[in-house]
C-alpha positions in Angstrom: 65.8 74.9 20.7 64.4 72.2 22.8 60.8 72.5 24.0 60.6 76.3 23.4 59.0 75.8 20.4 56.5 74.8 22.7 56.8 76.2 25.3 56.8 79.8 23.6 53.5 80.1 23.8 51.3 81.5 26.6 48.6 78.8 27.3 45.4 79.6 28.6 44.1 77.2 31.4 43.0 74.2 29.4 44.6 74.4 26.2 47.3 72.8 25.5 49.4 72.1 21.8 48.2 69.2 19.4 51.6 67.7 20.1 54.1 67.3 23.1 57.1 66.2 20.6 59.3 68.6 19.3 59.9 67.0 16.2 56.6 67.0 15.2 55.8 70.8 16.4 58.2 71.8 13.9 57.4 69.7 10.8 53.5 70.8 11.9 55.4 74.9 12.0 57.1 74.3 8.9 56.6 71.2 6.2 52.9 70.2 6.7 50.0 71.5 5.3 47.2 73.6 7.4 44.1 74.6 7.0 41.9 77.5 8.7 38.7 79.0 8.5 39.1 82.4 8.5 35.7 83.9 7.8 32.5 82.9 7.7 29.2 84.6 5.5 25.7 83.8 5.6 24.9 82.4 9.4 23.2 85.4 10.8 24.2 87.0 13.9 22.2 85.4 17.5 20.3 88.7 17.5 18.5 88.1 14.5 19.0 84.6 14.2 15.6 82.7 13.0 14.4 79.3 12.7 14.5 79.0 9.3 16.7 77.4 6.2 19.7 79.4 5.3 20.1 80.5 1.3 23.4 80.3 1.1 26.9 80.2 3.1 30.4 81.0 2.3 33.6 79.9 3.7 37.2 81.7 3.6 39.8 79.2 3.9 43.6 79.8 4.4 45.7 77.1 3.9 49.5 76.8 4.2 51.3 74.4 1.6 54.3 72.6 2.0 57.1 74.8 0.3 57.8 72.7 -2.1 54.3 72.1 -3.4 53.0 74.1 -6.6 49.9 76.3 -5.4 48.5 75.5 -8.9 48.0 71.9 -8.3 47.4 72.2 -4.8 44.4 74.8 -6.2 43.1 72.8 -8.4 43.3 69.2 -6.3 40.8 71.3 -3.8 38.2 72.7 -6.0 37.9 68.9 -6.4 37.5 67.7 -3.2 35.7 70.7 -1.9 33.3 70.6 -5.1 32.9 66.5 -5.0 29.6 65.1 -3.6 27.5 68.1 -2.5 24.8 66.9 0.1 20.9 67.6 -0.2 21.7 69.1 -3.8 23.7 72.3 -2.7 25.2 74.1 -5.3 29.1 74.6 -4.7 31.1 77.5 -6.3 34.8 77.3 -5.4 36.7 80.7 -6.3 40.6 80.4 -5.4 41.2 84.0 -4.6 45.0 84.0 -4.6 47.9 82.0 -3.6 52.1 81.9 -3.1 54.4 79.3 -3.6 56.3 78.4 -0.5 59.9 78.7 0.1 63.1 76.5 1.3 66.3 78.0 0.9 69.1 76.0 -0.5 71.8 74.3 1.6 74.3 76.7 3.3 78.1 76.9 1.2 80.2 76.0 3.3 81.7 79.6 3.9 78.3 80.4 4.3 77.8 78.0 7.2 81.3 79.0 8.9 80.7 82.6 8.7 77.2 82.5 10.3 78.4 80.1 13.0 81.2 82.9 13.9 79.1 85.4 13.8 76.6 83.6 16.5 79.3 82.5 18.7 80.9 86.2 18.7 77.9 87.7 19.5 75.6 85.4 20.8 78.3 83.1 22.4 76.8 80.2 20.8 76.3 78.4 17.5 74.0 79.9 15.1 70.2 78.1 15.3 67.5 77.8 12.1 64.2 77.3 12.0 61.4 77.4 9.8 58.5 79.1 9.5 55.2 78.5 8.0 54.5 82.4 7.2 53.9 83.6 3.5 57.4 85.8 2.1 56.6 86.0 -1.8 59.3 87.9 -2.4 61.8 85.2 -0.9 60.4 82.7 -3.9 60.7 85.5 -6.2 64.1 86.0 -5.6 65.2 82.3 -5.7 63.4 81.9 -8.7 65.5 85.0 -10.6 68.8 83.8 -8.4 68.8 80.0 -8.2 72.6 79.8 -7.5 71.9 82.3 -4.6 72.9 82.2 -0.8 69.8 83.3 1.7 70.1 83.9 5.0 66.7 85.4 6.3 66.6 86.9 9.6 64.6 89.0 11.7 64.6 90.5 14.9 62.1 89.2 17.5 64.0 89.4 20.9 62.8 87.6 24.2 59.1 87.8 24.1 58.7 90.6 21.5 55.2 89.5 20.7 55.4 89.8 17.0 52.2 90.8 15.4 50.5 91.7 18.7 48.9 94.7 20.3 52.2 94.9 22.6 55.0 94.0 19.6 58.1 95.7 20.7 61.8 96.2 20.0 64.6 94.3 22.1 67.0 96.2 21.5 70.2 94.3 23.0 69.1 91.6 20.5 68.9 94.2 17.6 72.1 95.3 17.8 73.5 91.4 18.1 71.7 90.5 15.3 73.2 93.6 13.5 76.2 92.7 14.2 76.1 89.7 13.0 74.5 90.3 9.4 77.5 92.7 9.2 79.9 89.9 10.0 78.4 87.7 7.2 78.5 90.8 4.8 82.4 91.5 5.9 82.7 87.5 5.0 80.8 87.5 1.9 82.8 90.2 0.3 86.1 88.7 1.2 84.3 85.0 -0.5 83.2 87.1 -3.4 87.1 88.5 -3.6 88.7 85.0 -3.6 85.9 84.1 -6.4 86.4 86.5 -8.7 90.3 85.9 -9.1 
């Protein structure tokens, strides 16, 4: 994928990413934690804004784990740090609201591996690429958890600057029906796999 990872992204005048390197975009993308403040209460708006001591303030925090940390002890290890050594005597309550484990899919069988390669080269006329990605799927833990011995292959369909998420998120539909195409390719494969299994 090259710089793309980078380069995907369309930068404003004067910003730029935290990193240049590839390899580190994606382990930042994928296998390190992040942290983001999300909402703030209690700092009143510049209209109304005084010169005076605030009561109180509250922070939302979102932070992405390392898929192969438990949320649990992750929760836990940061009500003690965020909770250790309050300054000027502030009071601090700490109230996890909810969290998801993250999720890494077990290495491809080697069927697996061949049939999604085929697939790509057929349709895409070129070797089937992976990458992770440091969104929240619950369900995908879910399933692993209830099918350990199982086979993933997790795919979606964001074409050429489809803009997932944003206020102009569309379709590409060449790239739908190649993607298509391919999941029905692995299916065709997996059921002639399953075949050879069960005799």
């Amino acid at each position: 994928m090259g710089h793309h990872v980078i380069e995907e992204f369309p930068w404003v005048p004067g910003a730029k990413p935290v990193t240049e390197d590839v390899e580190t975009a994606i382990l930042n993308r994928t296998w390190r934690p992040t942290l983001s403040i999300t909402g703030v209460d209690g700092i009143p708006h510049v209209s109304v804004a005084g010169n005076v001591l605030r009561t109180h303030t509250s922070v939302k925090l979102s932070i992405r784990l390392p898929p192969s940390l438990n949320p649990q002890i992750a929760g836990e290890a940061l009500k003690k740090v965020l909770s250790a050594n309050p300054p000027y005597g502030a009071h601090i309550d700490v109230n996890v609201e909810k969290f998801s484990p993250g999720f890494d899919a077990p290495p491809f069988a080697e069927w697996l591996d061949a049939s999604m390669n085929k697939a790509s080269n057929y349709f895409y006329k070129k070797p089937a690429n992976y990458v992770g990605e440091g969104g929240s799927i619950p369900f995908m833990g879910l399933l692993k958890e209830k099918f350990p011995q199982a086979q993933f292959v997790i795919t979606g369909i964001l074409g050429p600057e489809s803009n997932a998420h944003g206020p102009n998120e569309f379709l590409h539909i060449d790239f739908a029906k190649r993607i298509t195409a391919c999941v029905t390719s692995i299916l065709a494969d997996h059921g002639v796999q399953f075949s050879k299994n069960k005799k």
